[in-house]
N, C-alpha and C positions, 0 to 999 in steps of 0.2 A: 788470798792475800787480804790482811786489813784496807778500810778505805782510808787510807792517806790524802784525798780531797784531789788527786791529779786524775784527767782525763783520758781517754783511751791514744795512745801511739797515733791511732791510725787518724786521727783529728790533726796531726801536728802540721803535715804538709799541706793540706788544705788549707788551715788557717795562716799557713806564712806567706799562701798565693793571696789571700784575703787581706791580711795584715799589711803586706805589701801593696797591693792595689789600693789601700783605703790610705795609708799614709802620701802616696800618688795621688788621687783626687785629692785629697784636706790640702796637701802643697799647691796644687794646680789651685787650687779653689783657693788659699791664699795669695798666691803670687795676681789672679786676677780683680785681687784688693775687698773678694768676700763680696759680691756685687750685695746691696743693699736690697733689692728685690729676690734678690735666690734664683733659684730654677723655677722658672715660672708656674711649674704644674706641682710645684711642692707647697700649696698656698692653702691652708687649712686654716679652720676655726678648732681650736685646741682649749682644755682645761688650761688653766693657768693657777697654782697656788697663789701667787704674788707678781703683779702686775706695776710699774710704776710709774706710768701712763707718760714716760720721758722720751723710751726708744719704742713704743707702742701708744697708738690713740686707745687707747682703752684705759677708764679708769682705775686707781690703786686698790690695792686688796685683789683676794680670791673672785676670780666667773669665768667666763669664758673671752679669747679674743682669737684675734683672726692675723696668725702668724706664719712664718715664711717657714718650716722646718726644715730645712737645706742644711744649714750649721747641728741640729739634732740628730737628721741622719747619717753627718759624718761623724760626729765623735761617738754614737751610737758603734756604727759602723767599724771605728777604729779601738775602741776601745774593748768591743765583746771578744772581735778576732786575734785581740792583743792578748786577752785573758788567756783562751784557750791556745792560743801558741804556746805561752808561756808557761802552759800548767797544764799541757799535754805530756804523758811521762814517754819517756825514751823506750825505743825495744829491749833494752835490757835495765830496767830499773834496776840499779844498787843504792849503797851507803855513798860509793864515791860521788855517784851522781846525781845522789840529791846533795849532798856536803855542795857541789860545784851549782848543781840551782840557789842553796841559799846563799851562798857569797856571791854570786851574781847581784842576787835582790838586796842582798845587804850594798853592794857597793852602789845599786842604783839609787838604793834610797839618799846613799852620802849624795849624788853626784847632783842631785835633783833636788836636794834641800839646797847644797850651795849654789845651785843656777838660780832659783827660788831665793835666795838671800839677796844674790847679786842684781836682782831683776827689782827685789824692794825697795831698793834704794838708789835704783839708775832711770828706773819707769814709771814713769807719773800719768794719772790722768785716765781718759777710757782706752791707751793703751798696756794700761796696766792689765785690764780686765783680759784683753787677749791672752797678758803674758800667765794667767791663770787657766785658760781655755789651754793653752799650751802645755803648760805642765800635767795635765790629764792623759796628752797623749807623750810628751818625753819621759815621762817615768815607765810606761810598756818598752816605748823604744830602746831607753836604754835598757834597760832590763834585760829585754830580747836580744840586743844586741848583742851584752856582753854572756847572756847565758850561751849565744852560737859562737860567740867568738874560743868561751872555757872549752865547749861540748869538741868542737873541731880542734881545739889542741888534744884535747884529752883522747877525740880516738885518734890523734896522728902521732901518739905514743905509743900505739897498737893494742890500744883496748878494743874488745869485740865491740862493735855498732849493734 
């Protein structure tokens, strides 16, 4: 079979216990207001392209500074296991089922601009910045979402799984 760019089946449930548990911590981790220090043992001296010496003591421009990676290794975290959910193929790859992945992605893309429009013009300020941190992991979610949502109609119309 050509490579069509999708990963192996056997990837798909693992990463939705992963997917699942990382969008679980990133809530938990917001709802406790993103503590400003992080997880304490997450406290590294990191490259930095661009520094703006506003939410960090360290000077602007490229060096090195000494950052909390707490918020790095969730959206790390939720965004790889998102990918490979999402673009893990089914046990029976067809035509139908890819047609029903890209309308999925096509519909995520509409849902996620217009939450993104709405969020331009209702969110000011360094909440704005979240509402962008945000949209990196609502556009897997919905995605995901709405690919399990086609995937379980379609086999509960008695297509093989």
């Amino acid at each position: 079979m050509k490579n069509d760019g999708l990963l192996p089946a056997s990837w798909k449930k693992p990463a939705a216990v992963v997917f699942a548990g990382g969008i679980f911590w990133g809530a938990l981790w917001l709802y406790a207001g993103a503590p400003e220090g992080g997880v304490k043992w997450f406290k590294f001296v990191v490259p930095a392209l661009w520094s703006d010496g506003i939410m960090q003591e360290a000077p602007a421009g490229p060096g090195w500074i000494a950052n909390n990676i707490t918020d790095e290794l969730l959206l790390t975290w939720i965004t790889l296991s998102g990918l490979v959910l999402g673009f893990s193929r089914e046990p029976v790859e067809d035509e139908a089922i890819r047609q029903l992945r890209w309308k999925a992605l096509a519909r995520a893309t509409w849902i996620n601009a217009l939450l993104f429009l709405g969020a331009t013009w209702t969110v000011y300020g360094i909440p704005y910045l979240y509402v962008m941190y945000a949209q990196l992991v609502a556009f897997l979610l919905v995605f995901n979402v709405l690919l399990a949502v086609s995937l379980r109609n379609w086999y509960s119309l008695g297509h093989e799984e």
